[in-house]
VOROLO-132694 format. One record per residue (C-alpha): residue in three letters; y, x, z. Coordinates in steps of 0.001 Angstrom, whole numbers, plus 524288, in hexadecimal, padded with zeros to 5 digits. Layout:
residues N
ALAYXZ ...
This chain:
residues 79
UNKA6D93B2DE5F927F UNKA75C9B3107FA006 UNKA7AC8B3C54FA46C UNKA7F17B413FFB202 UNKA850BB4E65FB4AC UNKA832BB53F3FC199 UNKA858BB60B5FCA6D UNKA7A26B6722FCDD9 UNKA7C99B727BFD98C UNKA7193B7B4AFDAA4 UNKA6DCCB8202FE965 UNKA6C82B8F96FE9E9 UNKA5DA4B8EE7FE9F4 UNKA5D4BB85F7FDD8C UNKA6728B8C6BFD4A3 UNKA5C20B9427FCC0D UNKA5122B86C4FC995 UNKA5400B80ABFBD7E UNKA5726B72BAFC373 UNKA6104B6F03FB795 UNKA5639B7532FAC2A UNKA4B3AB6A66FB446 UNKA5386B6071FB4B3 UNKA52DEB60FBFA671 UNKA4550B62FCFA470 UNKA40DAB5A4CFAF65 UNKA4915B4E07FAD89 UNKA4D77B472FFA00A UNKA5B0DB4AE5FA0B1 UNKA638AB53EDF9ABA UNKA68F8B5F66FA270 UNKA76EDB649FF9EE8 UNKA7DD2B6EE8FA7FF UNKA8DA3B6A85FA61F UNKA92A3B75D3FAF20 UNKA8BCEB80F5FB8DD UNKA8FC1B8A60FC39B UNKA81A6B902DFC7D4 UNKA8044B9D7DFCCEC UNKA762DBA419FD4A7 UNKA7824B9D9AFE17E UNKA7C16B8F83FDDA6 UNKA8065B88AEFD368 UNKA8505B7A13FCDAE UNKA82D6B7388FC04D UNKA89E7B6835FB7FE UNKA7BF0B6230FB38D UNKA7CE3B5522FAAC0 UNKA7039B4F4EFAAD4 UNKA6F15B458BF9CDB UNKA63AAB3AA2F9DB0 UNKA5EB5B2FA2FA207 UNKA653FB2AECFADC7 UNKA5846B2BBAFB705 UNKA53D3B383DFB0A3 UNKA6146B3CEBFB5CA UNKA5F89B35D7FC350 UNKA5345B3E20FC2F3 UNKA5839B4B38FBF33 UNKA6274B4BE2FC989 UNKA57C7B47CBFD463 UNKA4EF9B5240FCD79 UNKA5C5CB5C15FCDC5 UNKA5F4EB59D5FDD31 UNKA5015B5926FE127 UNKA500EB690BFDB0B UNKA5889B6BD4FE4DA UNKA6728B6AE0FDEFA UNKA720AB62C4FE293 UNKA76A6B5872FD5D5 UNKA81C5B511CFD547 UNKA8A2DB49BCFCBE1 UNKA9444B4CB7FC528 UNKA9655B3EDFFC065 UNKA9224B340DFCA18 UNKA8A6FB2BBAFC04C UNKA7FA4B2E8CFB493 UNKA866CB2AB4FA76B UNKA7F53B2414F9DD3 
């Protein structure tokens, strides 16, 4: 199993979807929030995703094509 944590940012107009809740149910990987600042308007969230490494690959492409910004927090997937 690999794991990757990464920052999601949410826009204004996405900050109420359940993109972190579908990555989990869409995608074999685990989904666990480390940290969160969300509030009406925006919001950010610590995600580590835990899985295969092109499940991952897929979840973050599945993540940023809903409309939210992902980056890492740690440059490379560890196994």
């Amino acid at each position: 199993m690999a794991n990757l944590k990464v920052r999601i940012t949410f826009p204004e107009d996405k900050i109420r979807e359940p993109i972190i809740y579908n990555t989990g149910k869409n995608y074999k990987v685990v989904t666990n929030i480390r940290r969160a600042d969300v509030t009406e308007k925006t919001g950010w969230v610590d995600l580590e995703l835990v899985g295969d490494t092109d499940e991952i690959e897929r979840a973050v492409e599945g993540m940023k094509a809903a409309g939210v910004k992902v980056d890492p927090i740690e440059r490379n997937i560890i196994e």
